[in-house]
C-alpha positions in Angstrom: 0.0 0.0 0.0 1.5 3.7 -1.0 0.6 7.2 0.4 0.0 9.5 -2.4 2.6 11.7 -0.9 4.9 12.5 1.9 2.6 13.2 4.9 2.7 16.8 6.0 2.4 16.9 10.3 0.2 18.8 12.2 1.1 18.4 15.8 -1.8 19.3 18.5 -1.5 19.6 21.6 -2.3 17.7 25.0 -5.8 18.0 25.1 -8.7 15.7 26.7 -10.9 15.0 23.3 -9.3 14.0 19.7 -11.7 16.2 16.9 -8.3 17.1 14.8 -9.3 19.5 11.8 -7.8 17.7 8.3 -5.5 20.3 7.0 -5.3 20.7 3.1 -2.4 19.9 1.5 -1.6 21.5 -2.3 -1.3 18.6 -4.7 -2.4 16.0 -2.2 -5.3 14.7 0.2 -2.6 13.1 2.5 -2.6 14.7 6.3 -0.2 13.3 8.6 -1.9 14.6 12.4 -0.4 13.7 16.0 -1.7 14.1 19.7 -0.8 13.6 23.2 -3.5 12.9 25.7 -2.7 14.0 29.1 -5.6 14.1 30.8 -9.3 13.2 31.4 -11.1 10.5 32.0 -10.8 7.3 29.9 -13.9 8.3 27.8 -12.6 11.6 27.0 -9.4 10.2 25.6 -11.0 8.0 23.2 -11.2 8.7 19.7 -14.7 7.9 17.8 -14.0 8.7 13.9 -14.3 6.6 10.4 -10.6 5.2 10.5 -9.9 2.4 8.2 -7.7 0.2 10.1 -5.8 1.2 13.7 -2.5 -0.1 14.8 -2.5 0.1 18.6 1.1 -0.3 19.7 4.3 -0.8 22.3 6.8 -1.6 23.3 9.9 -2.4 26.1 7.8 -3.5 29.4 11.1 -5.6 30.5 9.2 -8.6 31.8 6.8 -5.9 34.1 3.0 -6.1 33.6 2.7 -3.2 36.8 3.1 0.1 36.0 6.5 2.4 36.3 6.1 2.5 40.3 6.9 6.4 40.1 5.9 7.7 43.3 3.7 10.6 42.0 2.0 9.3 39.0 2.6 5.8 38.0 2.1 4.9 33.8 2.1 2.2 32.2 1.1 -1.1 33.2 -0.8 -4.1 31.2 -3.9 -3.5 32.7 -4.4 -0.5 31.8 -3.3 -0.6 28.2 -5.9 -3.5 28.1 -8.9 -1.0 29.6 -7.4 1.5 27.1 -7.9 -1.0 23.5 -10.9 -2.7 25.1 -12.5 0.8 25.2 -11.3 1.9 22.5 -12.4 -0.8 20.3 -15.6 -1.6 21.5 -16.6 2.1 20.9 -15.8 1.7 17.3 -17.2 -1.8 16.9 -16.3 -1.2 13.1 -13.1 -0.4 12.6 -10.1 -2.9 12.1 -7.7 -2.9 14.6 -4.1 -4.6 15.5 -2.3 -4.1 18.4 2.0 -5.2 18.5 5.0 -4.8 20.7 8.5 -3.7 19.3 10.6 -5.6 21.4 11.6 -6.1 25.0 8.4 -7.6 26.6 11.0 -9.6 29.1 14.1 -9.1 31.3 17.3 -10.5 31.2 19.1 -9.3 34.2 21.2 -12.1 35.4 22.1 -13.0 39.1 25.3 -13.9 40.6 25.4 -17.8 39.1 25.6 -16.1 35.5 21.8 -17.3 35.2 18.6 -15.0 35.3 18.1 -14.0 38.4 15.2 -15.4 40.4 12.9 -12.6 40.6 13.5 -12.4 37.1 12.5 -15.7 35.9 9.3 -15.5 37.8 8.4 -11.9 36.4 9.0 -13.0 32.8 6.8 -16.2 33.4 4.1 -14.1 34.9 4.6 -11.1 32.1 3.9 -14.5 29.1 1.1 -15.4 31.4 -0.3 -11.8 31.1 0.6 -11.0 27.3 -1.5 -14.5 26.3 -4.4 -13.7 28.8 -5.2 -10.2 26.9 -5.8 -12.6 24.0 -5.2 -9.4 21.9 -2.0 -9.0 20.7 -1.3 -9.7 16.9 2.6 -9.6 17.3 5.5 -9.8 19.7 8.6 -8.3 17.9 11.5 -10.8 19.3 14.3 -8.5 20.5 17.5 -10.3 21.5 16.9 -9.0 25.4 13.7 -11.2 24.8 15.5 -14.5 23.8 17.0 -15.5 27.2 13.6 -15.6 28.9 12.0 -17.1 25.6 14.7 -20.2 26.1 13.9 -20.5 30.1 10.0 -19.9 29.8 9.6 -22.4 26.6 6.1 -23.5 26.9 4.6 -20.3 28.6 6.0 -18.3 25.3 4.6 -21.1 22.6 1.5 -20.0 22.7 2.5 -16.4 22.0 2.4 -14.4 18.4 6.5 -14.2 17.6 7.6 -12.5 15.0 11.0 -11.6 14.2 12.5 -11.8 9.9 15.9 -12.2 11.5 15.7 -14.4 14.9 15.6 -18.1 14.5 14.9 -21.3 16.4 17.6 -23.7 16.7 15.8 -26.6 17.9 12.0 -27.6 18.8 12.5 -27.5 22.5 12.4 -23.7 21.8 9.6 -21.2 21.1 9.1 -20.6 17.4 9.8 -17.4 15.8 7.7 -16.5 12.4 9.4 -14.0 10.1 5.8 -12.7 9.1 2.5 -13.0 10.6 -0.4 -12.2 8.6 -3.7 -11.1 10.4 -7.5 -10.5 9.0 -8.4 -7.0 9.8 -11.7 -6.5 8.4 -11.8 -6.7 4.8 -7.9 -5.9 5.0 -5.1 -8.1 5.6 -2.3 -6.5 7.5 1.2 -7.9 7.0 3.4 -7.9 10.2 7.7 -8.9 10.2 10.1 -7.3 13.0 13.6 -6.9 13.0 15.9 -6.7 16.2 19.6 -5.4 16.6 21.8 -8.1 17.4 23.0 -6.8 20.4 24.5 -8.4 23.2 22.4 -9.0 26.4 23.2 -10.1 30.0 22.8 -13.8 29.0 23.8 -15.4 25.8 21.2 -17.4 23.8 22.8 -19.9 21.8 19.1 -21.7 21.2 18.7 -19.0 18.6 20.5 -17.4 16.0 20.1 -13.5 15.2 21.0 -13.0 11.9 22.1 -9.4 10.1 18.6 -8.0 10.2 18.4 -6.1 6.6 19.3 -8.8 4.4 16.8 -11.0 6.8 13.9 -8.4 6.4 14.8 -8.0 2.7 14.4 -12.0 1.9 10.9 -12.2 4.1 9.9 -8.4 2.4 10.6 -9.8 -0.7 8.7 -13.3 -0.6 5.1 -11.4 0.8 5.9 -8.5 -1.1 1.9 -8.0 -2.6 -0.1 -10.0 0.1 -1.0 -8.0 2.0 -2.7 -4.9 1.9 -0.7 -2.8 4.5 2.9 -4.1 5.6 3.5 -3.3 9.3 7.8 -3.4 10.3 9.0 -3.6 13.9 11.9 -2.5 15.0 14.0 -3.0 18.5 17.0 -1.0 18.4 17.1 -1.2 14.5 17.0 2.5 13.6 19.2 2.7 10.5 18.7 -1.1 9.7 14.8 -0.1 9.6 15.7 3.5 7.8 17.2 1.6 5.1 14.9 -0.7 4.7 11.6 1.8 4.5 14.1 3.5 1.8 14.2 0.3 -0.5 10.8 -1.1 0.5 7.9 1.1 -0.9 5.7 -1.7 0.5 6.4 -1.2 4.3 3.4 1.2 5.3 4.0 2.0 9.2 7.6 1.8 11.1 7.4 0.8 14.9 10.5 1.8 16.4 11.6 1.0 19.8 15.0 2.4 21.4 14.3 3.4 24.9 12.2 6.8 23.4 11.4 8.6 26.6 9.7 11.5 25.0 6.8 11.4 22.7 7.8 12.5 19.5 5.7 13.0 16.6 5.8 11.0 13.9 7.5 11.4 10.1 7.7 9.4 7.0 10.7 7.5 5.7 10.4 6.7 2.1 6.5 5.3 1.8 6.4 4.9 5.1 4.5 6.4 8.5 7.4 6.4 11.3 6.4 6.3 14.5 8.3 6.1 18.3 7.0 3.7 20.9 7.4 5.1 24.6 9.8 3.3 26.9 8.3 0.5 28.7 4.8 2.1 27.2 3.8 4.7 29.8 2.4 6.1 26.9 -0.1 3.9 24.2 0.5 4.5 21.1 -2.1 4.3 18.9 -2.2 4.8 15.1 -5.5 5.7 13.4 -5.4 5.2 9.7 -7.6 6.1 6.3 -7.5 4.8 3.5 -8.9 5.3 0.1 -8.0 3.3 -3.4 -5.6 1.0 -1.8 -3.4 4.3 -0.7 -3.3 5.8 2.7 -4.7 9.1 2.5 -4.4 10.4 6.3 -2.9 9.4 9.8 -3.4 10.0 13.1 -0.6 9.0 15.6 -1.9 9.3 19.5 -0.4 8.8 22.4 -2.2 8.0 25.3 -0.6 8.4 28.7 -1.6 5.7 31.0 -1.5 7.4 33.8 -3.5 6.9 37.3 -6.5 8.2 35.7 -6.7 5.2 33.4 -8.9 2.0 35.6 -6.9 -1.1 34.9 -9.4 -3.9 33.4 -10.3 -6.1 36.1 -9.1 -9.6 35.2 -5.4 -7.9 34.6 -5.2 -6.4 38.0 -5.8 -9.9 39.4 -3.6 -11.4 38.2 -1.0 -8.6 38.1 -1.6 -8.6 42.4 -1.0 -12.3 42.2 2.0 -11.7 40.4 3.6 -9.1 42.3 2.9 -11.6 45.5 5.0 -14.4 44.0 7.8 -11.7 42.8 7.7 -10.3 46.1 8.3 -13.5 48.0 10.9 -14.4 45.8 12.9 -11.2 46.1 12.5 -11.5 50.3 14.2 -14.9 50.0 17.0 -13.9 47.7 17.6 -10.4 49.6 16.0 -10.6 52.7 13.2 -8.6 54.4 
């Protein structure tokens, strides 16, 4: 899928409702829009509009489903991002939505035996547990700070969507990785492939192999190049790898890029494609609302939603995030006392 043209921004600010005016542009239909919301109640932040297809996204939650634990205003959080699409998708019952994670969904600290560390293993078990309870995610973007919990959590991550064009299996006793995933959105298919940096962690992986991500991305681009209808790239620490790659691929529509972004920055294009930042371990939602028109995008709206205190975490979350933080808790107090 193309834009008709290089998406001129129109940044608004914080504000509690989302009625953006569509700005005119000479020679083209094509707005590119962005907004931060701040404030309100979860009602006021939703957006209610004719949007094609949205791409709900994050990224970088380092094996945490709780929020941030900042002492005067705690973000983030898998509960709440779940109240946040829940809402936000059941108040536009007819528009097509996917929702994906750049990278960095686990930790990988290790402990003093050269292993992950205790409290560690049991958060990344309890953050699978979480991210395959939502039952919503279309991708997880396999960064290689992911792959030491994938190999020590093997059957709670199986289950999971994986996607990486440059992360392979070595083995079945590990969880698979798909170089593309493919998902029905509406009357639109939406094509999904991730690349990671192959970086070095805490904790080798040898159960998987991380190959150069561009020529990766280019051989899995290149084999679904037509099939789907918009082409979806993730990115975990990948900037110029995923530059270059929007440059040579026309076909890549939207650009996910995670690199511990602690501001929220508007969105750009690269080559054909919409650019756009995740927030560091998502204390902000992104959430990309798209329209399209004759097979091209014509507009975009990038919003970030803070989720802040003012956001109600959806119930069955918070249960089990409270269980959760019991079991991490105990297991902290026996490997550092009370």
């Amino acid at each position: 899928m193309h834009r008709t043209a290089l998406l001129p921004l129109l940044i608004l600010p914080a504000c509690r409702h989302t009625a953006p005016a569509a700005r005119p542009v000479a020679g083209s239909t094509a707005t590119l829009a962005a907004e931060r919301l701040v404030e309100g109640t979860l009602r006021d932040r939703i957006a209610v509009d004719d949007a094609d297809l949205v791409v709900f996204y994050g990224s970088e939650q380092r094996g945490s489903m709780e929020t941030c634990g900042c002492p005067r205003e705690p973000r983030g959080g898998l509960a709440r991002l779940q109240a946040y699409v829940e809402a936000s998708t059941a108040a536009n019952p007819g528009t097509p939505w996917v929702l994906v994670n750049a990278g960095w969904f686990l930790d990988d600290v290790i402990g003093l035996d050269g292993q992950l560390r205790a409290d560690v293993r049991v958060a990344d078990r309890w953050m699978l547990r979480g991210l395959a309870a939502q039952g919503s995610w279309s991708a997880l973007n396999v960064g290689f700070t992911d792959l030491p919990g994938l190999v020590d959590q093997a059957a709670e991550a199986s289950a999971l969507p994986l996607v990486s064009a440059n992360v392979r299996a070595r083995g079945a006793d590990v969880p698979a990785v798909r170089p593309w995933i493919d998902v029905h959105a509406g009357d639109l298919g939406v094509g999904i492939t991730g690349i990671t940096a192959a970086g070095v962690g805490f904790l080798p992986a040898p159960r998987y192999m991380v190959e150069p991500p561009e020529s990766a991305a280019d051989a899995v681009l290149d084999e679904r190049a037509g099939q789907a209808d918009v082409v979806v790239l993730l990115a975990f620490q990948a900037i110029e790898e995923a530059r270059r790659l929007a440059e040579r691929h026309p076909e890549i529509d939207v650009v996910v890029d995670a690199f511990h972004h602690s501001e929220v920055l508007p969105p750009f294009t690269v080559g054909q494609a919409i650019w756009v930042k995740t927030t560091h371990e998502t204390l902000a939602l992104g959430e990309l609302r798209l329209w399209i028109e004759g097979g091209r995008i014509v507009r975009a709206l990038d919003r970030k939603i803070d989720l802040d205190p003012d956001i109600p975490g959806q119930g069955a979350m918070v249960d089990l995030i409270v269980r959760a933080h019991e079991e991490i808790a105990r297991t902290e107090e026996e490997l550092w006392g009370p």
